[in-house]
C-alpha angles and dihedrals in degrees: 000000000000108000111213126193125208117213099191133356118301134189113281095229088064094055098045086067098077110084108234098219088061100026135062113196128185136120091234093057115141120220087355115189090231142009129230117201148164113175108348119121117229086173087111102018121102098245102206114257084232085071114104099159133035112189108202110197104214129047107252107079100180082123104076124053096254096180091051085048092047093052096056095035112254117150116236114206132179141175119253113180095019090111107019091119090054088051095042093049082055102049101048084051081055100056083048095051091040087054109040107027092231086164103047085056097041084058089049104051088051085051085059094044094100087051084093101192092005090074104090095045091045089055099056093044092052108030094095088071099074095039113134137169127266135244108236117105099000106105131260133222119206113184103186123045107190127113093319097032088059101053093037088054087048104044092044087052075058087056094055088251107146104232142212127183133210124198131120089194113049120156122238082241085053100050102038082062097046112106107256083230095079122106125228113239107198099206132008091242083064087048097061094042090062106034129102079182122028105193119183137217120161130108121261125261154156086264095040108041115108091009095145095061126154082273086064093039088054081069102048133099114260115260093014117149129232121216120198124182092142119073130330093222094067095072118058107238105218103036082049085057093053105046083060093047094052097045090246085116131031103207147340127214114198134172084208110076111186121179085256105056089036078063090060118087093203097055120091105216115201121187097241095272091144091123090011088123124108089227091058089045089056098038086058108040082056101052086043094056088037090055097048097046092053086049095046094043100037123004096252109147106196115169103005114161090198109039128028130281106259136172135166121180103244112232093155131083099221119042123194107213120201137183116180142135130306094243128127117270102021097126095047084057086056108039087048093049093053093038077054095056094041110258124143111210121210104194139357139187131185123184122175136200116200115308087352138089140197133192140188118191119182120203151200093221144044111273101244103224082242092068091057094044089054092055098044085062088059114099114247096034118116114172130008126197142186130191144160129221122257118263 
């Protein structure tokens, strides 16, 4: 029986999913197997030393302490894509209500509503002072091309925008469903020269944070407009102030209000709705159960964001899991210790990331409790796992 504790409250349709005669669910669980969490921050919470996987459903995971987990190998997941539609709904929104100041006219006209007969000659007298240009036609940025930078590229080049795409990484997923319509920017530097709209969609990182700076403005077209739906740590705050004040930029639209950008008149401040549909909320909770019970029955990492994506179809009754170290010869430790036991193994596949291993053994034989004991004493190792296919 896996014991699983919710952190917050997550979609029903997720937790259906767990079968009830091999799961047990509930957010008061004591030395559960696995957490599942949203929003929650375990930053300061004692996670059990009986965890060895924590699901976040969303994609962001600045909320768990990724490098602590990573060090006692618990595998971190989390669910990129599961709400893409959500984000990319939003930020099409977002290059409309950068454009055409939909919302700067929509506060006016409640500030007339008192004005009784006066209204529809008031309208007409102050409604060219929230024109704005349209989109068609003018040329998208789009620095990120991952799950939501993909299907906003594709859905502006609907909408007649002319696109280019940044992204130095971009998966071969990524790229077979890219429009063939988008245009390759070589560098980001390229990207900004050539924008009316610049819309992000990377993580954020020590590399990436503060990225667009008053260096990067200084590129840029005047009275171009800067989407964020990200993360609020890739634009720096103040130079991004200043380039609006100054008319370099036209506008900014950003899922991460602060008291000093709510001051400025020019910025666009969303409430982080980004995910905030019940569709997204479904689509995750799902892929993040999904994700924990292939990792708890058979091994199988899809979408860590701390250890590699590893899967081996499972033929035997009895697997041998193993996280260690990415350190050289670390398989032939493992493979000697179980030959010397006895144990015939029929497949094996180790994949690393960075300073970190995985292994999945399968074998002939049931792993003796003594076995595992033996490979937990060799240095490097850091967690050690059996389990047996179910019947």
């Amino acid at each position: 029986m896996f014991r699983i504790r919710t952190m917050n409250k997550i979609s029903p349709l997720g937790l259906e999913l767990f079968p009830r005669d091999r799961y047990e669910v509930a957010s008061e669980i004591p030395n559960p197997d696995a957490i599942l969490v949203r929003s929650a921050d375990l930053h300061h919470m004692e996670i059990p030393e009986t965890v060895i996987a924590i699901a976040r459903a969303g994609a962001g995971y600045n909320n768990i302490p990724v490098s602590q987990c990573s060090d006692r190998g618990v595998v971190v997941f989390n669910t990129p894509g599961g709400n893409a539609n959500a984000v990319k709904e939003l930020a099409i929104a977002s290059l409309l209500l950068s454009s055409r100041k939909i919302l700067g006219g929509i506060n006016w006209s409640a500030s007339i509503a008192n004005n009784a007969d006066e209204v529809p000659d008031l309208v007409e007298k102050g409604k060219s002072q929230f024109q704005g240009p349209e989109i068609k036609g003018k040329t998208l940025g789009v620095v990120g091309l991952g799950a939501v930078g993909v299907m906003v590229a594709n859905d502006a080049i609907s909408l007649d925008m002319e696109v280019i795409g940044y992204d130095p990484f971009i998966s071969v997923d990524a790229a077979w469903n890219l429009s063939r319509a988008v245009k390759r920017a070589d560098t980001l530097e390229g990207l900004l020269a050539r924008a009316d709209y610049v819309s992000l969609h990377i993580p954020l990182s020590d590399t990436t944070k503060g990225m667009l700076n008053a260096e990067k403005f200084r590129l840029m077209k005047k009275g171009s407009r800067v989407i964020n739906l990200a993360r609020g740590g890739l634009v720096n705050e103040g130079d991004i102030i200043a380039a609006l004040e100054t008319e370099k930029l036209s506008a900014y639209v950003t899922d991460f209000p602060t008291a000093e950008l709510l001051a400025c008149k020019k910025v666009v401040c969303i409430p982080h709705l980004g995910a905030s549909t019940p569709e997204a909320e479904d689509n995750c909770a799902v892929m993040a159960v999904q994700q924990l019970m292939d990792f708890l029955e058979s091994g199988t990492i899809r979408n860590s964001v701390n250890y590699p994506r590893c899967k081996l179809d499972q033929k035997e009754s009895y697997r041998l899991l193993v996280i260690n170290r990415n350190i050289p010869n670390m398989v032939g430790q493992i493979t000697t210790i179980l030959a010397k036991m006895a144990i015939n193994i029929t497949d094996l596949i180790n994949h690393h990331r960075d300073e970190y291993a995985y292994n999945i053994i399968d074998t002939e034989q049931k792993i003796p409790e003594e076995t595992l004991a033996h490979l937990r004493m060799v240095d490097g190792i850091i967690r050690v796992r059996a389990i047996e296919k179910a019947e």
